[in-house]
C-alpha positions in Angstrom: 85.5 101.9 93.0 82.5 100.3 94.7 79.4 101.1 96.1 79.3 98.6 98.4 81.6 96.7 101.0 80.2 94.0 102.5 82.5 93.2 105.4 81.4 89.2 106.2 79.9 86.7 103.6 77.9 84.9 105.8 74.0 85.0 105.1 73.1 88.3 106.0 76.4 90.0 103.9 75.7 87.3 100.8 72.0 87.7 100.4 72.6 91.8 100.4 75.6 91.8 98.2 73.6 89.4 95.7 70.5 91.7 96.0 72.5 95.2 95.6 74.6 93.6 92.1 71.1 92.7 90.6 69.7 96.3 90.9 73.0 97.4 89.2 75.3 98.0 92.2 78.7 97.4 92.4 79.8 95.2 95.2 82.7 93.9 97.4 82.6 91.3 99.8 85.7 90.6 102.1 85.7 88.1 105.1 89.3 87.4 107.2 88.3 83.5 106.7 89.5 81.2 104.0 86.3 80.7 102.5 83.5 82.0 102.1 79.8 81.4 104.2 80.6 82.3 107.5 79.5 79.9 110.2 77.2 77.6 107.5 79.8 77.0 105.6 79.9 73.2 104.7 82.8 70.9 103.6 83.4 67.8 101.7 85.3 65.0 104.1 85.6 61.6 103.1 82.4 62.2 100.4 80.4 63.6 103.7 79.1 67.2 103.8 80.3 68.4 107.3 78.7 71.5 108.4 82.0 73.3 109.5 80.6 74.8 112.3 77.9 73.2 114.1 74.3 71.9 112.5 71.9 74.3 110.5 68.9 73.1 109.6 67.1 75.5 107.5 63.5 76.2 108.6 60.5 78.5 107.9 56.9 79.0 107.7 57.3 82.0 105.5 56.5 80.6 101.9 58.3 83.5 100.0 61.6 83.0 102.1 61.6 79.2 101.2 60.8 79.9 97.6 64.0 83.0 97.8 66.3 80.2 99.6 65.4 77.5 97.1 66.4 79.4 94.0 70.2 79.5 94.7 69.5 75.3 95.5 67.8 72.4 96.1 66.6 71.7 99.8 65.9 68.2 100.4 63.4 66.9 102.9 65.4 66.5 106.3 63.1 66.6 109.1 65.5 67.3 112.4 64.4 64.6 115.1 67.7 65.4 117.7 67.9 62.9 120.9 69.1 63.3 124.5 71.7 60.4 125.9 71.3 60.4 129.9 72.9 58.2 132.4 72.8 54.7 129.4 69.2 56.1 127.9 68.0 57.6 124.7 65.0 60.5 124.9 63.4 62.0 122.3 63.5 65.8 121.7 61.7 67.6 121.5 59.8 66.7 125.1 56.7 64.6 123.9 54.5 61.8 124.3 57.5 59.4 123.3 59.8 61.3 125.8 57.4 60.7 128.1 56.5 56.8 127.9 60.6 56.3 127.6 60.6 58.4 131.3 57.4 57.0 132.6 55.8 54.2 130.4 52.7 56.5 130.2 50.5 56.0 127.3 48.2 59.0 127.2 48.3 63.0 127.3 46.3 62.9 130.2 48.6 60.6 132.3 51.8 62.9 131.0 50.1 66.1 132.2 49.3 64.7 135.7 52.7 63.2 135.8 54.6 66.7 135.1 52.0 68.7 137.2 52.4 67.0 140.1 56.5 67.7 139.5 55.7 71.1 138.9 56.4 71.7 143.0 55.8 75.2 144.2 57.2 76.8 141.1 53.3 76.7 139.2 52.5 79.2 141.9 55.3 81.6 141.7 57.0 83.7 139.1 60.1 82.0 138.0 63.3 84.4 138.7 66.2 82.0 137.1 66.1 78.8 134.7 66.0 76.1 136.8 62.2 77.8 138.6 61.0 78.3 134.8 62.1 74.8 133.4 60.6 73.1 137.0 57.4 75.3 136.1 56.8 74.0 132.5 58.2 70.5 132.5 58.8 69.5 135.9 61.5 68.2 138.4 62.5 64.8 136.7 62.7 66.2 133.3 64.4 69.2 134.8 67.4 66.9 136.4 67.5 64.9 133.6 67.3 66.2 130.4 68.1 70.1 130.8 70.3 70.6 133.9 73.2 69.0 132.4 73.2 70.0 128.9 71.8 73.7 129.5 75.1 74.2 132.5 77.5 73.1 130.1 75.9 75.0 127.1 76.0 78.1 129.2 78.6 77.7 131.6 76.8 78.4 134.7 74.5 77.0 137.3 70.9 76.9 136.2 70.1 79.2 139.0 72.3 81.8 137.8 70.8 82.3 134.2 67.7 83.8 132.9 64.2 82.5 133.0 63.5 83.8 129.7 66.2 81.6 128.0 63.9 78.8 128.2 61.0 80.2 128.5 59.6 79.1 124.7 61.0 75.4 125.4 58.5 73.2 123.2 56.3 70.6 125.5 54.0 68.3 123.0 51.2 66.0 124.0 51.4 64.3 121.3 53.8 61.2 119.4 55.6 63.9 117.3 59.4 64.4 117.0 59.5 66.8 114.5 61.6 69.9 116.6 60.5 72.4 114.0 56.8 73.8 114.1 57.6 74.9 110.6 56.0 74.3 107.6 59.0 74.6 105.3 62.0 72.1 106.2 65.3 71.1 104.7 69.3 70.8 103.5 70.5 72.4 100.1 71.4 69.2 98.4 74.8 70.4 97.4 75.5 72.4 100.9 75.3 75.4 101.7 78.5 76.4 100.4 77.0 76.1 97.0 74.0 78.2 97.8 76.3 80.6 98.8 78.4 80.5 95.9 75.3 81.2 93.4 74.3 84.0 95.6 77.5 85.7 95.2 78.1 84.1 91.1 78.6 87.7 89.8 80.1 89.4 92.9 83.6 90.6 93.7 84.7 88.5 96.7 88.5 88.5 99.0 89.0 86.3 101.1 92.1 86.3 103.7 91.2 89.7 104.3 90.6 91.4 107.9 88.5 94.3 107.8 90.5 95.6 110.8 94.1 94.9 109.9 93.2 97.3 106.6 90.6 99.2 107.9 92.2 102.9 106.6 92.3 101.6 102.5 89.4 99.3 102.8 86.9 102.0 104.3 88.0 104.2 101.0 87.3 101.5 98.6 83.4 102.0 98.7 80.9 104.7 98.9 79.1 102.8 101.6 80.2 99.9 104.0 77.6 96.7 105.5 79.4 95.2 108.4 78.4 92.4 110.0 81.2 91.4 112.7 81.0 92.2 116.3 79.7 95.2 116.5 81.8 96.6 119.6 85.0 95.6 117.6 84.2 98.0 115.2 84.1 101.3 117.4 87.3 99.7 119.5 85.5 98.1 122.6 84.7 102.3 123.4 81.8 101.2 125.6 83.0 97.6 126.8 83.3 94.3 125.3 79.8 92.1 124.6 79.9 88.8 125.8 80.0 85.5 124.0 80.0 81.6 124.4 82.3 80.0 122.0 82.5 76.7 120.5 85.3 73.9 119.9 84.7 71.4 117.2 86.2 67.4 117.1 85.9 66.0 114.0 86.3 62.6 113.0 86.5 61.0 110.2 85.2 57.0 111.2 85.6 53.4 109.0 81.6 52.5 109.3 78.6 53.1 107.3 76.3 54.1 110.3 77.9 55.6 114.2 75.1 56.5 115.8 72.0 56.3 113.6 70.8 60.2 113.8 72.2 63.6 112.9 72.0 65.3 116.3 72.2 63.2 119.5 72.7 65.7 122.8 74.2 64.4 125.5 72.8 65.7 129.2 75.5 64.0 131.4 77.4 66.5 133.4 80.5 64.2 133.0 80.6 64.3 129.9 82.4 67.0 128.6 80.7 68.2 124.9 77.0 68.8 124.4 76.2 67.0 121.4 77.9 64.5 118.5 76.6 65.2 115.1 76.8 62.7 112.3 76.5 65.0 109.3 75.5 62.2 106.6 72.4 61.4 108.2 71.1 65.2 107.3 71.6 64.1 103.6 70.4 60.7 103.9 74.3 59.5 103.1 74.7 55.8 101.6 78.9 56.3 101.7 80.8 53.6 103.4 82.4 55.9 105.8 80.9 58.2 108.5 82.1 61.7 110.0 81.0 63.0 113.1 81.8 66.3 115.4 81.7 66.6 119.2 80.7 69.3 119.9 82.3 71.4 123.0 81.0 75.1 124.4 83.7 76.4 125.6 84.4 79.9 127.8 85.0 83.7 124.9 87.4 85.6 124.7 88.5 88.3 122.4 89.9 86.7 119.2 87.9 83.3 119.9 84.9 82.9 117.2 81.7 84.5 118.8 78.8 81.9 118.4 75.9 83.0 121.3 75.4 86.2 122.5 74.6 86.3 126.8 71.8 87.8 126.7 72.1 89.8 130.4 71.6 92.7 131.8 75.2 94.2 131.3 75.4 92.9 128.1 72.0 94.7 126.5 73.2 97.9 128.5 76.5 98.1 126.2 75.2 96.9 122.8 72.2 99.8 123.5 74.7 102.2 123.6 76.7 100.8 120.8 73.6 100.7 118.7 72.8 104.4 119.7 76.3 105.3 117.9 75.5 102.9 114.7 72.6 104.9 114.4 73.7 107.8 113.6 76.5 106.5 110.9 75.6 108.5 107.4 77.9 105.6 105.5 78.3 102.7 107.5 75.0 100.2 107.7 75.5 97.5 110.5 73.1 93.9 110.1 73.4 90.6 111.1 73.7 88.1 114.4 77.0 89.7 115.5 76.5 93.4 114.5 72.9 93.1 116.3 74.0 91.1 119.4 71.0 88.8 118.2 70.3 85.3 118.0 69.4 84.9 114.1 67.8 82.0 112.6 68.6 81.6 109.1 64.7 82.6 108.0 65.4 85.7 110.0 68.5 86.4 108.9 66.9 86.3 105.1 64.1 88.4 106.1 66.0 90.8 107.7 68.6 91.4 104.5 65.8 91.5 102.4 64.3 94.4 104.5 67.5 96.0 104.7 67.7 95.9 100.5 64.3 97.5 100.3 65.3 100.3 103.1 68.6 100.7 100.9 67.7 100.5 97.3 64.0 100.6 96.5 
């Protein structure tokens, strides 16, 4: 009946299925959720658009991606300029010459540098084997303790000392007045959500929601001549290898009777005490004028199978089974696996478009 079932319709599954109907193909998408989008699904509360689950800022420097992205919507001009919260203080992120005069009162590059290398310790000199050594090495102790112990322990779920150095190894450290997180050139938020964007990518495409892949698996794999899956890869062959490991992530939403809560989209919060990692105030990434405000706290919280997957752990173990998970994907004639979960792969969204757009030309050019 079809050529193609894409199993998901997140941004990977969307962006193929949209690709493969406009070169003549005929294509269903399923996902087990109520709606469609996958994880940047967005919502109308109160008049707010709440990004379901968790912020996405879309980001690239790759002009054509912007220009493929803006098609389906417009972006608007939402530059992300998160904060840290820390024992009664506010710190800019990402770490730069105003995180440093609120930490020091310094006024120059050169006072910040000699202020962070003489925090640096004995970690310059050695090769950092765990976070904690690699963060001490590039920002220093104080800015260590204070603004990434905390919220990287809870993020993760373990000591510092017991995760990777490469984790943080690409942590941005500016000498100059700029919060602008994003080196990027191209910034922004569809206007309309990203719900909407979806929605145009998938205008002229057969789409069921409700539906598990794996509670119909025998009809649904006859349905199509070929199948793109992009769930958790290991699910698919029956955990046959192990089960990959995830951090999950609870969501709070409230809906609050005032025009402003705390004056920025993203504010992190480092204090071990505190329980979630960040409260996000989802008007503020559409410059909102509405009367009332909705925020989410934000809580990581410990996977298990039939949780919702959000980070891959990178270790070790992990990379040993998804290798040999990927060796068996490899050889499937009719199944074609892509996206964050079936890759075991921190995506940004850029990526994620980049990568279905390769997969499209592997596939049908």
């Amino acid at each position: 009946m079809y050529d193609y079932l894409v199993v998901g319709s997140g941004l990977f599954g969307s962006v193929f299925a949209h690709e493969a109907t406009k070169k003549g193909k005929k294509v269903l998408v399923i996902d087990r959720r109520d709606h469609i989008g996958g994880n940047i699904y967005t919502k109308s509360v109160d008049d707010v658009d709440v990004h379901w689950y968790g912020p996405h800022i879309f980001h690239t420097s790759n002009q054509e991606t912007w220009e493929y992205v803006n098609q389906f919507g417009s972006f608007n001009h939402f530059i992300n300029t998160p904060m840290t919260f820390f024992d009664g203080k506010l710190y800019n992120l990402p770490f730069n010459m105003n995180t440093f005069y609120q930490l020091w009162g310094v006024t120059t590059p050169a006072e910040a540098k000699a202020k962070i290398e003489a925090q640096k310790d004995i970690y310059k000199r050695l090769e950092p084997t765990n976070l904690e050594e690699q963060a001490i090495k590039l920002v220093g102790r104080e800015i260590y303790e204070k603004l990434i112990k905390g919220y990287t322990e809870k993020q993760w779920g373990k000591a510092c000392v017991d995760l990777p150095a490469f984790i943080i190894k690409r942590l941005p450290v500016r000498f100059t007045f700029n919060n602008n997180y994003f080196n990027d050139t191209y910034q922004g938020i569809p206007k309309e959500g990203y719900t909407k964007l979806i929605e145009r990518m998938l205008g002229n495409v057969d789409v069921r929601l409700n539906t598990d892949f794996f509670e119909q698996r025998k009809s649904l794999e006859g349905v199509a001549k070929k199948i793109l899956y992009t769930g958790t890869i290991d699910r698919f062959y029956d955990y046959q290898f192990g089960t990959l490991e995830y951090r999950s992530l609870k969501f709070e939403l409230e809906s609050i009777n005032t025009e402003n809560y705390q004056g920025n989209a993203v504010i992190n919060y480092a204090d071990q005490e505190v329980p979630f990692t960040r409260i996000i105030e989802h008007k503020h990434f559409n410059f909102g004028k509405q009367e009332k405000t909705v925020i989410t706290r934000e809580y990581p919280s410990h996977w298990k199978p039939g949780d919702e997957p959000y980070y891959p752990i990178n270790s070790e173990r992990n990379q040993r089974i998804y290798n040999m998970y990927q060796e068996k994907a490899n050889q499937e004639s009719q199944v074609i696996f892509g996206g964050r979960l079936a890759e075991y792969k921190y995506y940004d969204m850029d990526k994620v478009i980049e990568s279905a757009l390769s997969l499209v030309k592997k596939e049908l050019l």
